[in-house]
C-alpha atoms as a printed R data frame, in Angstrom:
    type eleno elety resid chain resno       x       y       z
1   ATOM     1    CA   UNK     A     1 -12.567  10.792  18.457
2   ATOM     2    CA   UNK     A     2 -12.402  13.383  15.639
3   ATOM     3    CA   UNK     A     3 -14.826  14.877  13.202
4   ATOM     4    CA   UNK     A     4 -14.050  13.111  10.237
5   ATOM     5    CA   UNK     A     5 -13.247  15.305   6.922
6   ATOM     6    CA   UNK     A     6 -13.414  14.292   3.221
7   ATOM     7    CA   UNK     A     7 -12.253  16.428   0.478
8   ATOM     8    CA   UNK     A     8 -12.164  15.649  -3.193
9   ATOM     9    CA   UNK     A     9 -11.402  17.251  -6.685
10  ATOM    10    CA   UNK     A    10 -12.295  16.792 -10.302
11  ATOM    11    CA   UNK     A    11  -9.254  18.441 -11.753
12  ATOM    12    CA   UNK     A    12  -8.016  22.012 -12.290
13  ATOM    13    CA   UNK     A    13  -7.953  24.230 -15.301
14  ATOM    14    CA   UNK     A    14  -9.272  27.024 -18.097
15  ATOM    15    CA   UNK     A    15 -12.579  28.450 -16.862
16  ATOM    16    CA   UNK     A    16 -15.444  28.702 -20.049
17  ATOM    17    CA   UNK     A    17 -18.625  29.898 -17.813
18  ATOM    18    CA   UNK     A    18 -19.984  30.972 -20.883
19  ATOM    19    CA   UNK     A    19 -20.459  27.994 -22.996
20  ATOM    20    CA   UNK     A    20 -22.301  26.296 -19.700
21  ATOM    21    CA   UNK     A    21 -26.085  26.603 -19.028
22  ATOM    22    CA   UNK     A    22 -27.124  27.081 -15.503
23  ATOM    23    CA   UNK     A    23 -28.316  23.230 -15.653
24  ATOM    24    CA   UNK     A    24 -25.320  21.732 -16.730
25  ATOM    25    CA   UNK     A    25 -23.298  23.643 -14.285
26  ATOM    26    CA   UNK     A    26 -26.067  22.274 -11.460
27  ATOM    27    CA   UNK     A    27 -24.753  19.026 -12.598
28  ATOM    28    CA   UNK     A    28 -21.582  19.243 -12.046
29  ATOM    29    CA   UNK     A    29 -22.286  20.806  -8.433
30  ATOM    30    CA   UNK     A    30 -24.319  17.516  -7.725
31  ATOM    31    CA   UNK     A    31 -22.188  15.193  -8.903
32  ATOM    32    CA   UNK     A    32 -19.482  16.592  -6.796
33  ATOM    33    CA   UNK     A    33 -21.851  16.692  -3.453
34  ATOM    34    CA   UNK     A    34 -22.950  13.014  -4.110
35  ATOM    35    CA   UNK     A    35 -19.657  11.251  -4.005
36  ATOM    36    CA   UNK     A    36 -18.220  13.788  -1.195
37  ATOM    37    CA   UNK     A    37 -21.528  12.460   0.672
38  ATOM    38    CA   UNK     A    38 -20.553   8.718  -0.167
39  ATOM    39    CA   UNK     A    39 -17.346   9.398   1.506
40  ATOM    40    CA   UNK     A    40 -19.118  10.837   4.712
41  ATOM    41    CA   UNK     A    41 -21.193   7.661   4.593
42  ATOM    42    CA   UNK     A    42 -18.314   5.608   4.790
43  ATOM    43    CA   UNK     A    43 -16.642   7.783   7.426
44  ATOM    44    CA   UNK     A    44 -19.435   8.750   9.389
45  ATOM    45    CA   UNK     A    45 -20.255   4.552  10.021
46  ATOM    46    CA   UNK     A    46 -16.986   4.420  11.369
47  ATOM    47    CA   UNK     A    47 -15.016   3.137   7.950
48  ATOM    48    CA   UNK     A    48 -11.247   4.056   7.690
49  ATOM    49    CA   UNK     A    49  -9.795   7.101   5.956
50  ATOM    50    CA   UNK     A    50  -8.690   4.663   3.281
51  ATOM    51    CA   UNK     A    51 -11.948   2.879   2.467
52  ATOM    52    CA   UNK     A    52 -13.330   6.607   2.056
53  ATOM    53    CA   UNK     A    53 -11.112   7.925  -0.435
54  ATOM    54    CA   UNK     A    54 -11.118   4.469  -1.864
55  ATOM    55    CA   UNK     A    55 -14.670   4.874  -2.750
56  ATOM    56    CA   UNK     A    56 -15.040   8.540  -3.811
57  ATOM    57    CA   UNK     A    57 -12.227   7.836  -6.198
58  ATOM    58    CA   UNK     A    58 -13.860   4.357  -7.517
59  ATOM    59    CA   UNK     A    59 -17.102   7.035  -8.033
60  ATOM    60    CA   UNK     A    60 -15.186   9.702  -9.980
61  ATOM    61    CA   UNK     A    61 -13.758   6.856 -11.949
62  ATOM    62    CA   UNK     A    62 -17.265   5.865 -13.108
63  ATOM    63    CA   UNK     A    63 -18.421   9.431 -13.269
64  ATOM    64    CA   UNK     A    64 -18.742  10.248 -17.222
65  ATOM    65    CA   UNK     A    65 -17.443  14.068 -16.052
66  ATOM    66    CA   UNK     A    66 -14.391  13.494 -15.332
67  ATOM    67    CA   UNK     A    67 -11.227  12.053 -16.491
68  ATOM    68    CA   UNK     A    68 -10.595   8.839 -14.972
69  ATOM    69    CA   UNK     A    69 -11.895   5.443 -16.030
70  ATOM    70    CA   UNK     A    70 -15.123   5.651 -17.944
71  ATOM    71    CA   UNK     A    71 -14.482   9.426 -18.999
72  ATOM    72    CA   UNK     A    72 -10.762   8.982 -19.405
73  ATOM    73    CA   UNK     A    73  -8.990  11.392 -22.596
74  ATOM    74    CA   UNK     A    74  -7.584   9.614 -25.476
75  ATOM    75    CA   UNK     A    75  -4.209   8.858 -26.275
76  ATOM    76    CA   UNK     A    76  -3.115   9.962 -29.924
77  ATOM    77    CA   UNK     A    77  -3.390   6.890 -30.757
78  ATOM    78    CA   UNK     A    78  -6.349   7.198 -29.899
79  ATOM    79    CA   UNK     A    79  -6.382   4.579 -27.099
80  ATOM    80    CA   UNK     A    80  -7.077   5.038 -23.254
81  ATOM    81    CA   UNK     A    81  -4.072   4.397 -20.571
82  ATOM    82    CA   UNK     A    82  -5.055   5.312 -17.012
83  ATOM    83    CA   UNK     A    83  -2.727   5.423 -13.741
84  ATOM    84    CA   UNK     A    84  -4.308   5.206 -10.234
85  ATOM    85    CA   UNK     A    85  -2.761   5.581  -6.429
86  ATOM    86    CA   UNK     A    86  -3.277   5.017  -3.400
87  ATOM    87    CA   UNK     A    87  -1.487   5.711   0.725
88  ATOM    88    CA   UNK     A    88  -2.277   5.204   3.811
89  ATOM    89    CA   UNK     A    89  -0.809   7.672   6.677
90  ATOM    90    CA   UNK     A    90  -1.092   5.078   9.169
91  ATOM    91    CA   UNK     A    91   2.018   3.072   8.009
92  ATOM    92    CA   UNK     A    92   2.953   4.560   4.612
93  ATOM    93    CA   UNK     A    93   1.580   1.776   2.784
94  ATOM    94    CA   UNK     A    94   0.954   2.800  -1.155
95  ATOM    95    CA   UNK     A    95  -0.182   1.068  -4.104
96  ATOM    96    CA   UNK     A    96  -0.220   1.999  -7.898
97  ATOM    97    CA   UNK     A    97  -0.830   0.924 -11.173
98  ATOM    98    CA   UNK     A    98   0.372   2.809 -14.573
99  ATOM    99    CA   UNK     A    99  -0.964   2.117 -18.019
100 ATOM   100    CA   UNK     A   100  -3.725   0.253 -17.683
101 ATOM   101    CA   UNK     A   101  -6.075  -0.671 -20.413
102 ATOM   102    CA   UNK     A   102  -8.482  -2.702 -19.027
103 ATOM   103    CA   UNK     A   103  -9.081  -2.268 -15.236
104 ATOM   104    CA   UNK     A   104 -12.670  -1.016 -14.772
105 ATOM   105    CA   UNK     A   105 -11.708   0.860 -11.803
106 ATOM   106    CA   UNK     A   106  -7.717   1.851 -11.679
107 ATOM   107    CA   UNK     A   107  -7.880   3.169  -7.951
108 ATOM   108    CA   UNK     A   108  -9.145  -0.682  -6.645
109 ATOM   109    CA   UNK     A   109  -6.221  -1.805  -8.597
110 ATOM   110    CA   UNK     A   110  -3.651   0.474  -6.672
111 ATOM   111    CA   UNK     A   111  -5.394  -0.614  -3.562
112 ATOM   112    CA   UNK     A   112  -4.661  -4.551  -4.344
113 ATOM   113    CA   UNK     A   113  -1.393  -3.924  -5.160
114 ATOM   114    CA   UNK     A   114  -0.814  -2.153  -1.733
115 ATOM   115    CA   UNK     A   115  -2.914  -5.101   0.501
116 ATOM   116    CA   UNK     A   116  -1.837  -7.743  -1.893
117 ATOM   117    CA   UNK     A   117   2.078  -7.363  -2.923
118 ATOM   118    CA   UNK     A   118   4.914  -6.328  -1.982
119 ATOM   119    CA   UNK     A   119   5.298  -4.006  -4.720
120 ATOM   120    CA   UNK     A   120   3.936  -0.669  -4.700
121 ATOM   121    CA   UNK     A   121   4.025   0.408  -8.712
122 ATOM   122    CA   UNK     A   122   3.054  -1.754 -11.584
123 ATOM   123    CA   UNK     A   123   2.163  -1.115 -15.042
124 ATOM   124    CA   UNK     A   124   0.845  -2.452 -18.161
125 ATOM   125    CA   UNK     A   125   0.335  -5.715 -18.213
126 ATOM   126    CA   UNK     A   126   1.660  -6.877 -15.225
127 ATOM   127    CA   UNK     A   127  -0.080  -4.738 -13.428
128 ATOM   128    CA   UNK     A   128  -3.762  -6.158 -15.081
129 ATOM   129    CA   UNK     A   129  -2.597  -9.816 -14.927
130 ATOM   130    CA   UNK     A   130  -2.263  -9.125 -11.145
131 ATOM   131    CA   UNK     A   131  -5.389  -7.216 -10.690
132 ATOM   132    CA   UNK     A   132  -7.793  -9.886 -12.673
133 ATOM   133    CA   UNK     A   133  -5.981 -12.683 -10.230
134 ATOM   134    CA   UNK     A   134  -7.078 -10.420  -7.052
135 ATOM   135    CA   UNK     A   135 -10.708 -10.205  -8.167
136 ATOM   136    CA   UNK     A   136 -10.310  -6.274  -9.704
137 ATOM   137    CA   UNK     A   137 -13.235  -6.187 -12.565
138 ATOM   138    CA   UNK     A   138 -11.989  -5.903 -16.254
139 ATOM   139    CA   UNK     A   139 -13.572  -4.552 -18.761
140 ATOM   140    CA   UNK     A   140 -13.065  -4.216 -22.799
141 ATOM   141    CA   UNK     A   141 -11.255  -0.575 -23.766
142 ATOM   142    CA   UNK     A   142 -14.886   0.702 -25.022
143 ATOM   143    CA   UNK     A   143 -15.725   0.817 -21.723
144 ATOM   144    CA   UNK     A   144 -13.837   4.085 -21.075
145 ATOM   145    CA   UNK     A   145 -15.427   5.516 -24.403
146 ATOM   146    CA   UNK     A   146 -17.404   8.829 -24.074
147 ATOM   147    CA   UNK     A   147 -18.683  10.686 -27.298
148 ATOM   148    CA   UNK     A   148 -17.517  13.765 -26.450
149 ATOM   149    CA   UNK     A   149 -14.011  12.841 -24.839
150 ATOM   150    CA   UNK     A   150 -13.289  11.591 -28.928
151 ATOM   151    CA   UNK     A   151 -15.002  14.865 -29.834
152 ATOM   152    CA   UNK     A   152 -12.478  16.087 -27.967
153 ATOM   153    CA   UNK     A   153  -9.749  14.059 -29.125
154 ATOM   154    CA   UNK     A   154 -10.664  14.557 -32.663
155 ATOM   155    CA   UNK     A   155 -10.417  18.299 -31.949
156 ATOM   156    CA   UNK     A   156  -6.738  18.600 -30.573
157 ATOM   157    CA   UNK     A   157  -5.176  16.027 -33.016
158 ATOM   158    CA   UNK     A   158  -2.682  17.365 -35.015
159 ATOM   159    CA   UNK     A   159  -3.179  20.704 -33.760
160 ATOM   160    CA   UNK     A   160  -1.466  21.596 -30.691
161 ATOM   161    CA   UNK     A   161   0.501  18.158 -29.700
162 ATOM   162    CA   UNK     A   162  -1.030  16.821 -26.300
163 ATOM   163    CA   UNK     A   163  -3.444  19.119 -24.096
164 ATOM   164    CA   UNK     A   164  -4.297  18.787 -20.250
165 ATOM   165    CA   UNK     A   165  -7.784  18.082 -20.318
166 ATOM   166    CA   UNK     A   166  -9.015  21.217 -18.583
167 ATOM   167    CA   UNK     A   167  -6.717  23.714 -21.428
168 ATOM   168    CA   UNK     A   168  -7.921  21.226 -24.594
169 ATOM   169    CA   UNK     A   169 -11.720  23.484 -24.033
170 ATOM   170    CA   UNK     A   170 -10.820  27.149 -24.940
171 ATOM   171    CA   UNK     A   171  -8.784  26.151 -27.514
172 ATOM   172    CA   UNK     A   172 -11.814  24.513 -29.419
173 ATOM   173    CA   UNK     A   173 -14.153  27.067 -27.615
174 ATOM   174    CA   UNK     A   174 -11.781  29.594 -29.296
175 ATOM   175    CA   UNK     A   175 -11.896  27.527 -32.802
176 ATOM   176    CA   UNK     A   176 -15.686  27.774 -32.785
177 ATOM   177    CA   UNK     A   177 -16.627  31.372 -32.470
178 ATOM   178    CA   UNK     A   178 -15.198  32.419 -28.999
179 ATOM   179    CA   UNK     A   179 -17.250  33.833 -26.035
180 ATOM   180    CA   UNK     A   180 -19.675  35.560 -28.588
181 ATOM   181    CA   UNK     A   181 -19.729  32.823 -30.726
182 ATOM   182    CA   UNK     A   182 -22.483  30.315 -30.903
183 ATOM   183    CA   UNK     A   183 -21.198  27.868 -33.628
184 ATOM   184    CA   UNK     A   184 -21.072  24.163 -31.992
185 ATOM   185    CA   UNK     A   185 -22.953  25.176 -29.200
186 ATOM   186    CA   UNK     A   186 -25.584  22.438 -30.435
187 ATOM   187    CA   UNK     A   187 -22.933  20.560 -32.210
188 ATOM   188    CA   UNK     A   188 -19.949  18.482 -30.712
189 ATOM   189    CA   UNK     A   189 -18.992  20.976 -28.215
190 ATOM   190    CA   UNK     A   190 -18.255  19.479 -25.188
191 ATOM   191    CA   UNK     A   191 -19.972  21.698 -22.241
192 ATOM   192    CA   UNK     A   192 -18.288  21.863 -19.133
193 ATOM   193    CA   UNK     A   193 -17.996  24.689 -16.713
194 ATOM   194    CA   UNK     A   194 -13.743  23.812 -16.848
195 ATOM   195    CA   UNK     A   195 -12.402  23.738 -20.634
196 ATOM   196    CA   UNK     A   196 -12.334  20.671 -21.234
197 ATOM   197    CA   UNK     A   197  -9.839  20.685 -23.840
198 ATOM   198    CA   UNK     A   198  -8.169  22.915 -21.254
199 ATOM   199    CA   UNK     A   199  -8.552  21.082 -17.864
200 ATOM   200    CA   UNK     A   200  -5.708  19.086 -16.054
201 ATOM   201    CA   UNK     A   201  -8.277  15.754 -15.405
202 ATOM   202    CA   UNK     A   202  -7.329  14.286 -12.942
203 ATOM   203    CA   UNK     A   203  -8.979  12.967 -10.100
204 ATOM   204    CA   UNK     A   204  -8.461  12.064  -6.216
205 ATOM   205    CA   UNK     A   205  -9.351  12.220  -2.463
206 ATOM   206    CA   UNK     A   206  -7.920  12.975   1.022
207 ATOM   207    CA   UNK     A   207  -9.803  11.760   4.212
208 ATOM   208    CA   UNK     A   208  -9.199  11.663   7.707
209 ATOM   209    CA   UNK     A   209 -11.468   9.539   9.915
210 ATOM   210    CA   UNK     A   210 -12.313   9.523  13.513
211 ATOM   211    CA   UNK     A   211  -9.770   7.351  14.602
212 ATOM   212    CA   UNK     A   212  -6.929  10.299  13.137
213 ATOM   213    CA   UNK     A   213  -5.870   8.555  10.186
214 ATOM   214    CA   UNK     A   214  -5.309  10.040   7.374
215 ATOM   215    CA   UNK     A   215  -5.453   8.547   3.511
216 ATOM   216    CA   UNK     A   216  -5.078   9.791   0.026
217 ATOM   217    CA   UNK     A   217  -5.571   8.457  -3.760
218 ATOM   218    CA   UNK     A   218  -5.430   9.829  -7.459
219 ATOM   219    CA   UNK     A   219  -6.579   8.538 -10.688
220 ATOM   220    CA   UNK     A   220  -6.153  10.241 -14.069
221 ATOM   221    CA   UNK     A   221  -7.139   9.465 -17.374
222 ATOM   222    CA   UNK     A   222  -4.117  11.236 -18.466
223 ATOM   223    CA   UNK     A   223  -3.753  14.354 -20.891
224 ATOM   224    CA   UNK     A   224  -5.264  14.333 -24.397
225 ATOM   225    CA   UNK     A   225  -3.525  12.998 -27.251
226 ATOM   226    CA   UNK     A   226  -0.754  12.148 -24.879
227 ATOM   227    CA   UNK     A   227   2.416  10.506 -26.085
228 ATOM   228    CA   UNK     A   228   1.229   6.146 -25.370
229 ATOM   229    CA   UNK     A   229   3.557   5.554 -22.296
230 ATOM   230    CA   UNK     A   230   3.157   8.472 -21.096
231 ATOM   231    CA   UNK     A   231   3.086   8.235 -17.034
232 ATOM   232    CA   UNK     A   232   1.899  11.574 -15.348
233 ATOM   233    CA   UNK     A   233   2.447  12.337 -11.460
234 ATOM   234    CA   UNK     A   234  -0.857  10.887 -10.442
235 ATOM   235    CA   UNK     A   235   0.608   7.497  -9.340
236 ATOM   236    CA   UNK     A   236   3.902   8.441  -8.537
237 ATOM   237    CA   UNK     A   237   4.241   8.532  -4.840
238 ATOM   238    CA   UNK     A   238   5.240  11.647  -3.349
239 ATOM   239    CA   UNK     A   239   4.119  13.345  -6.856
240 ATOM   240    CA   UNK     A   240   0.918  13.133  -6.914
241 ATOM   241    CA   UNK     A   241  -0.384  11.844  -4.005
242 ATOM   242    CA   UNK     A   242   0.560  11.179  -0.160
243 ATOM   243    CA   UNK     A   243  -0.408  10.696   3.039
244 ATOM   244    CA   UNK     A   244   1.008  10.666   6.708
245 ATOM   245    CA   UNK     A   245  -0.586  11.238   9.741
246 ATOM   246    CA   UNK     A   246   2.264  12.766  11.287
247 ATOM   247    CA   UNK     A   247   1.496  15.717   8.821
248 ATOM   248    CA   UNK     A   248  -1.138  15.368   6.240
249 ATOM   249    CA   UNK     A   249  -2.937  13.597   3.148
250 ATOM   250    CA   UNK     A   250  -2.306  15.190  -0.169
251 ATOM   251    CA   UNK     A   251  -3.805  14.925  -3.585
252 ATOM   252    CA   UNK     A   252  -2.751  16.625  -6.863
253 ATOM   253    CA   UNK     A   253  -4.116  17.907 -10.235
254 ATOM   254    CA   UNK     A   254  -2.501  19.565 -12.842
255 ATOM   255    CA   UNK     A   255   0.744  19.896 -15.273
256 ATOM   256    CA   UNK     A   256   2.069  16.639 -13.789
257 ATOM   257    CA   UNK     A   257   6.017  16.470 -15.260
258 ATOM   258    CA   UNK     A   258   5.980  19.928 -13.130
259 ATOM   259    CA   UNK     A   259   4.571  18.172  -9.871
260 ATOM   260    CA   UNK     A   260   6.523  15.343 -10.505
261 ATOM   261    CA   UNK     A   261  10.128  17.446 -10.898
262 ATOM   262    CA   UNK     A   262   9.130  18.707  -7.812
263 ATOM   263    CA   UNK     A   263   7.367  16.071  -5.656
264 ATOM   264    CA   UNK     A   264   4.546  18.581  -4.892
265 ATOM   265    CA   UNK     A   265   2.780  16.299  -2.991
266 ATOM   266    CA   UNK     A   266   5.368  15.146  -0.650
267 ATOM   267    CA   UNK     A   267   7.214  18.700  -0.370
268 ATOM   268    CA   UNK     A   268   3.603  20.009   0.961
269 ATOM   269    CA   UNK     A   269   4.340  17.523   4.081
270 ATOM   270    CA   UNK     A   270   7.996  17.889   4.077
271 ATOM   271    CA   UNK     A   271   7.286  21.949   4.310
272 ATOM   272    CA   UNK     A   272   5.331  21.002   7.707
273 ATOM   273    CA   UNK     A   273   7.906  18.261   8.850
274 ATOM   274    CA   UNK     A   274  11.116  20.048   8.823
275 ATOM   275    CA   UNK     A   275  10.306  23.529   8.159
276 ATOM   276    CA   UNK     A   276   7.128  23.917  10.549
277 ATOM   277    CA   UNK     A   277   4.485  25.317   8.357
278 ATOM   278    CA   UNK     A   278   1.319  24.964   8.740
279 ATOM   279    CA   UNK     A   279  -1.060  22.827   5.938
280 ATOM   280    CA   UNK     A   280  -2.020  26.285   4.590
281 ATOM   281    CA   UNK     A   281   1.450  28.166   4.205
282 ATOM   282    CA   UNK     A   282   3.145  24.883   2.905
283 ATOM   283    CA   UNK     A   283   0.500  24.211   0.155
284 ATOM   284    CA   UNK     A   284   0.167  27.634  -0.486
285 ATOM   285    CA   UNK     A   285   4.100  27.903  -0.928
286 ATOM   286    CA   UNK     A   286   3.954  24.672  -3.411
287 ATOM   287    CA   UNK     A   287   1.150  26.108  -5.615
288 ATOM   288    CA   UNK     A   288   1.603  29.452  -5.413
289 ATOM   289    CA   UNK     A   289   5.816  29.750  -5.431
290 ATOM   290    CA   UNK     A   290   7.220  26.479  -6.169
291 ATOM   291    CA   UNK     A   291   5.127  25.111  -9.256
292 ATOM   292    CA   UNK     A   292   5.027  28.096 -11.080
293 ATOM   293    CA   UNK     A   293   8.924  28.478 -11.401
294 ATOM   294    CA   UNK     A   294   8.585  25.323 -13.215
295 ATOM   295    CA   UNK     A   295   5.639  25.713 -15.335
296 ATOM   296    CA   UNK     A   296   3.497  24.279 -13.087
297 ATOM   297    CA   UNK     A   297  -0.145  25.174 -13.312
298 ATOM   298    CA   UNK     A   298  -3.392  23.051 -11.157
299 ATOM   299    CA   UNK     A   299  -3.985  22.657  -7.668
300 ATOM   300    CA   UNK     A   300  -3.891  20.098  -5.105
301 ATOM   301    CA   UNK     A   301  -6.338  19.276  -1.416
302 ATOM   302    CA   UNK     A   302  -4.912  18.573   1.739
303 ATOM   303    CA   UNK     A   303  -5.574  17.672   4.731
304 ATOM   304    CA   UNK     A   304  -3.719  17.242   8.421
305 ATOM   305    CA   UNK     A   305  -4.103  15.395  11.287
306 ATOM   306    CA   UNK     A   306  -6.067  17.747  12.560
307 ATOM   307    CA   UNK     A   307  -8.728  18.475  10.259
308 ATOM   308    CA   UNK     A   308  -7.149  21.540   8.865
309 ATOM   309    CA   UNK     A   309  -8.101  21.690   4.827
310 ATOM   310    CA   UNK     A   310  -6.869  23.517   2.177
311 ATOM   311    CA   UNK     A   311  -7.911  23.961  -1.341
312 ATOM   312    CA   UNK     A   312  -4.989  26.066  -3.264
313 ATOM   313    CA   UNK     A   313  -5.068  26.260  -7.025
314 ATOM   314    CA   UNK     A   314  -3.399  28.089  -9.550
315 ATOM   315    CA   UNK     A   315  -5.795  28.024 -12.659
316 ATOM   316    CA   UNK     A   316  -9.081  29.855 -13.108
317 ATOM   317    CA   UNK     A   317 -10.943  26.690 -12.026
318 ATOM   318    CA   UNK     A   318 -11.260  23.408 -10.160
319 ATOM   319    CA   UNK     A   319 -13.396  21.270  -9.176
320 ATOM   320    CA   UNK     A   320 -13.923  20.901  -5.687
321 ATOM   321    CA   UNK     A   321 -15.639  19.411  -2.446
322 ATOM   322    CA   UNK     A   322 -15.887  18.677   1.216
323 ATOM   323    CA   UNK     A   323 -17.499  17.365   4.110
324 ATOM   324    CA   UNK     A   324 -17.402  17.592   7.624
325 ATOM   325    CA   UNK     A   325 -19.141  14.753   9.720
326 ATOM   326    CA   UNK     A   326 -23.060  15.429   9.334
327 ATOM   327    CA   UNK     A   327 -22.470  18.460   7.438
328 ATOM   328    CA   UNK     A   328 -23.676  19.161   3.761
329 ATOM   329    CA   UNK     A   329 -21.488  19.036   1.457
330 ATOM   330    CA   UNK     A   330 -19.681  22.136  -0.064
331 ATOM   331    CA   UNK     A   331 -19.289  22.046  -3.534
332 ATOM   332    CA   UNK     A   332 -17.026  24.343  -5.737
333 ATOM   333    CA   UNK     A   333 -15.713  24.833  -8.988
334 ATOM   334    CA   UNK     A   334 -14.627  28.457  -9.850
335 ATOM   335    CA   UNK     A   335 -11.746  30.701  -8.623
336 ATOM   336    CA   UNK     A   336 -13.883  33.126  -6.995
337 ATOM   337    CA   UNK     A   337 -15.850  30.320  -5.535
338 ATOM   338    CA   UNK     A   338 -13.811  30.156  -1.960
339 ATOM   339    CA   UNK     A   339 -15.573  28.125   0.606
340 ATOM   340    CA   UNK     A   340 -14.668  27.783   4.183
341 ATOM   341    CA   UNK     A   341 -11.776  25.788   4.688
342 ATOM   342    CA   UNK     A   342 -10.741  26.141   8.118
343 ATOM   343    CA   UNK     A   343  -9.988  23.237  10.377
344 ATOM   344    CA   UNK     A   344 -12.844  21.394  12.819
């Protein structure tokens, strides 16, 4: 049997320590180590690699901190179209959904249309006319409403085109009086210890339970004041999320036309497949050499078959977890945060 692993993220991006009080940072830290420790739940009772990342995903979705489902960044429009995926290493099942505008929770979506189709992308529409017939909850578009992700929406509109939601913060933190400023710090500034007008938001999972199988999903919320139609990497397979357990399970954040130009997620496993690197070299190689050749800034977690985890990003920031069977969870967010991430 192995020690199962969970890893998650929060998305990748500009680091603003400065406009974040010790207590809001805290919160962040325990948000992070409370759905990582749902995940161990699942895995630790002997639930599949897939139910796990299934339900730390469905928790970042309802998690007001981040940017998927209730959270989500506006469209200019100023509407909210999310995209959610999902795989399974066992088989190389996958499910997705693109442009949704209703589904409470985008990732249980993706999951249906895995189980329950023989599809494994839809959008729009037809993609929440056949999650409302397979029992996925809907909810009215206020649903995904935060105060300060229109703050933030409000802020970038008309200024700068569309923003990754971790790079959309230090241009308003820069608007409002910069590191020594303090105007807005009791107004509408949004405090997070990632820019949040600066912070690729996406969100996702990789697991790997005791039976060795491996399973990864993404969810995103999109960029602000994105183009409506716009479809990132996050559930494109291969892009923005995979999983085999002949190699590993891979999740992405971060400038996703770049990961998707160069299937980040599935050149990660490809790097291990044909080439024989390790998890570490090949997501170090994608992060670190491949994406920025193209413009490609964020990060991505990983995970192999056996237990081996890596955390590579190329931004000042992102947020980050584990956990190892019984073990605490390790929470990160910063750069020169670097917690253990050796293998079992």
């Amino acid at each position: 049997m192995n020690t199962p692993v969970i890893a998650i993220h929060g998305g990748a991006g500009t680091i603003s320590r400065h406009s974040l009080s010790a207590e809001e940072e805290a919160g962040y830290h325990q948000a992070l180590a409370d759905i990582v420790a749902a995940g161990q739940a699942v895995l630790n009772a002997g639930g599949s690699a897939l139910a796990a990342v299934t339900e730390a995903v469905r928790l970042l979705e309802d998690c007001p901190l981040f940017n998927a489902g209730h959270g989500a960044v506006y469209t200019s429009e100023g509407k909210h179209e999310l995209d959610a995926s999902v795989m399974s290493g066992i088989d190389l099942a996958a499910g997705a959904v693109a442009c949704v505008t209703h589904i409470r929770n985008p990732v249980l979506a993706a999951r249906a249309v895995m189980e329950q189709s023989e599809h494994v992308l839809l959008v729009g529409q037809g993609a929440e006319s056949f999650a409302a017939r397979h029992g996925v909850e809907m909810v009215e578009p206020g649903y995904f409403h935060t105060d300060a992700r229109h703050q933030q929406w409000l802020r970038v509109r008309g200024q700068a085109g569309a923003m990754l939601d971790h790079d959309a913060a230090s241009f308003a933190f820069a608007r409002q009086g910069g590191e020594g400023g303090h105007e807005g710090r009791e107004g509408d500034q949004e405090k997070a210890p990632l820019d949040p007008d600066n912070k690729f938001g996406t969100v996702g999972a990789v697991a790997l339970d005791k039976f060795g199988n491996l399973a990864a999903a993404t969810s995103t919320g999109g960029i602000t004041n994105k183009q409506p139609g716009r479809v990132g990497d996050s559930p494109l397979i291969g892009a923005g999320c995979y999983a085999s357990n002949s190699t590993a399970a891979v999740s992405a954040t971060g400038t996703g036309e770049a990961f998707m130009r160069a299937a980040a997620c599935y050149d990660v496993v490809a790097r291990m497949a044909y080439a024989g690197d390790t998890l570490q070299q090949a997501t170090d190689k994608v992060v670190f050499q491949l994406l920025p050749m193209i413009g490609g800034r964020g990060g991505l977690i990983a995970l192999d078959a056996q237990g081996n985890l890596a955390l590579p990003f190329n931004t000042e920031g992102m947020y980050r977890a584990y956990g190892r069977g019984e073990l605490a969870p390790v929470t990160a967010i910063y750069q020169s945060e670097q917690p253990e991430q050796s293998g079992c």
